[in-house]
N, C-alpha and C positions, 0 to 999 in steps of 0.2 A: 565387505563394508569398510576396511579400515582402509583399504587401497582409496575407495570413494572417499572416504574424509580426506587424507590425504593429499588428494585431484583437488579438491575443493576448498581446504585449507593452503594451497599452494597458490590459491588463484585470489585470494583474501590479501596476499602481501599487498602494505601497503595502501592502505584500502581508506585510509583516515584522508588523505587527502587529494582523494578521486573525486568528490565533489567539483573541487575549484577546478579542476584541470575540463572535467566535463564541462562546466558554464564555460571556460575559454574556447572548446571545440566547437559547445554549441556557437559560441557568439559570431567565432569563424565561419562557420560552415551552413548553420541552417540559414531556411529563410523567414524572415521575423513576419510574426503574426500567421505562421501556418504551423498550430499543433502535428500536425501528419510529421510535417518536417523535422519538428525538432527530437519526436520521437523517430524520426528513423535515422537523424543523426546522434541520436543518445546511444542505439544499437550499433549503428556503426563505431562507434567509439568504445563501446561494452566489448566491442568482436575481436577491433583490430588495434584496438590502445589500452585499455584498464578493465579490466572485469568491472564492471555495477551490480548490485546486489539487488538491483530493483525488478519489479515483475516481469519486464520480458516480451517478447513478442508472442509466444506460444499461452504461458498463462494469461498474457494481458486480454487476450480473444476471449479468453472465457466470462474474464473481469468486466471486460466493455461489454459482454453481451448480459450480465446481470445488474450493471447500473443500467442499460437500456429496457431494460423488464421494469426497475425501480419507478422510470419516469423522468421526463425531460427537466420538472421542476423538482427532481429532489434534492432534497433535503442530508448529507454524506458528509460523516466524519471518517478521518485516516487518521492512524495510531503509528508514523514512520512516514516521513516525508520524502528525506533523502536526497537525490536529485530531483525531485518533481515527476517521472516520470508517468507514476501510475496516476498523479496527480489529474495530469496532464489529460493521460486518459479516461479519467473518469470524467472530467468537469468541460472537454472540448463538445459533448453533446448537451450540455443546459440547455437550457432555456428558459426566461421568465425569471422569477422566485429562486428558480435552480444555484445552490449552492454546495461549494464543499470546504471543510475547516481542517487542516493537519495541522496536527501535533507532533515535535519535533523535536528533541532535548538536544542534538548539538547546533553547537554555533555554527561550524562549518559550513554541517547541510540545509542550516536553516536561512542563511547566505547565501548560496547558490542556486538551491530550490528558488526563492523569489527571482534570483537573477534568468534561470533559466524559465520560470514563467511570463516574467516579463516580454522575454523573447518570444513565448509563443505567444503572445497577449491574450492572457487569462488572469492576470489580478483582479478584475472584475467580479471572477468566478472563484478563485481562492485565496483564505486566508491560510497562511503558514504559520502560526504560534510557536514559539519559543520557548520551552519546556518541558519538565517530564508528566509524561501522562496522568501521575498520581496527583502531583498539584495541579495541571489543567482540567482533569475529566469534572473535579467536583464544582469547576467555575462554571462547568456550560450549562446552556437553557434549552428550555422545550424541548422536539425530540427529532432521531434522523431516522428516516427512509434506509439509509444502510451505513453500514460502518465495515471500515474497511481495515482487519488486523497484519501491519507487516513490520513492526521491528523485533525489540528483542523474545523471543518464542518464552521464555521462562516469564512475561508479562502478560503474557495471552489472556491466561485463566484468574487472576488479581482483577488486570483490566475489566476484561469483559464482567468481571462481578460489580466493580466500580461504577461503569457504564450500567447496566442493571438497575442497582440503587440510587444512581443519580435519576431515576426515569427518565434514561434518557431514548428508550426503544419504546416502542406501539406494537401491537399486534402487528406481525407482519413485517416488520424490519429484517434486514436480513442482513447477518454478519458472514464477511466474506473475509476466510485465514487463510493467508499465503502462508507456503515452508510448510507443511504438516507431513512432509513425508518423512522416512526412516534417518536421513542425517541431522534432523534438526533438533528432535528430543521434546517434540509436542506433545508427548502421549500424556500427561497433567490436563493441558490444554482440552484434548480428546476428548477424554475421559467425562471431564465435569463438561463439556458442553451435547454429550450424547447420553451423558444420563439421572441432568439436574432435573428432564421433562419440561422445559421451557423454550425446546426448538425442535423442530423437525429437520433432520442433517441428512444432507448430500453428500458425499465425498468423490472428488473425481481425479484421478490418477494426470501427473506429468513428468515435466521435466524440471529440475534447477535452470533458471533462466543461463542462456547459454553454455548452456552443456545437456549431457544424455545424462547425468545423473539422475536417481529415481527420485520423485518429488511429489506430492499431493496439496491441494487445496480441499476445504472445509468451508461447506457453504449451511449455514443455518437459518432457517425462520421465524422468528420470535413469535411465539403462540399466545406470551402474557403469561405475569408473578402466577 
């Protein structure tokens, strides 16, 4: 395990100002108005210039394939924006109604993220907020189709209680936790979301985006208080 923290903390250098460098790659390289593109120019640049922390092509399959269960018009909050990717990924199958809102407490990524959705042209389809979760989650209204957890892991279990009492979930909403595996330090997270009784949990085995490291996602369904 500690050899894996290690591999993984090695590949973190540096990491505060991988944002802007990705929106310059993307701006170079992809082609504007084609999500596909800018997400597979975001992994190429994760592979072969700066690590990105964001979900990846391996978790992201799982991720696209349960906002497409969600519905073309839903309704998706993300708690980590970052470079936009997963962003990206959730919100290039809308349609209608179909929206999504991240929350995003640094300036960096909350700069870049627009910039690089721009380029795939989806500002239509997301907003990016400027903030930390604690001050935004209690501003929002009515409720989402899914919620998507991926910044910091020791926020997970606060958040999702916040999100909770804001009523901001329905029967049936389903929260999806990236990072839940052994190097992240989820098990707070875990714990109280498999045994408050207010979800029925999935868990399904991967990878840390770009690498073999061992990694898990936490898929839950909101049953109701």
């Amino acid at each position: 395990m500690a050899d894996e923290w290690n591999e993984l903390r090695g590949k973190l250098e540096g990491l505060e100002e991988r944002p802007t460098e990705a929106l310059a790659y993307v701006r170079e390289h992809a082609q504007a108005g084609d999500p596909n593109s800018v997400l597979a120019t975001l992994d190429d640049f994760a592979v072969n210039h700066g690590f990105l922390i964001n979900v990846g092509p391996v978790k992201g399959k799982i991720l696209e394939a349960e906002v497409a269960a969600a519905g073309a018009e839903a309704r998706i909050l993300e708690l980590g924006c970052y470079c936009a990717y997963s962003a990206i990924l959730m919100a290039k199958g809308l349609e209608g109604s179909g929206h999504l809102t991240s929350i995003e407490s640094s300036e960096i990524s909350t700069s870049a993220a627009t910039g690089i959705l721009e380029v795939a042209g989806l500002t239509h389809r997301v907003d990016v907020v400027h903030g930390t979760s604690s001050d935004v989650i209690p501003t929002l209204e009515g409720s989402f189709d899914f919620v998507f957890l991926d910044h910091w892991k020791d926020l997970y279990e606060p958040d999702l209680r916040a999100i909770e009492s804001a009523g901001l979930l329905h029967e049936g909403s389903v929260v999806f936790a990236d990072n839940v595996g052994p190097l992240f330090g989820a098990d707070q997270y875990l714990g109280y979301v498999r045994s408050c009784g207010h979800y029925e949990n999935r868990s399904l085995q991967s990878t840390v985006e770009y690498t073999e490291l061992e990694d898990a996602v936490e898929i839950s369904t909101y049953r109701g208080a």
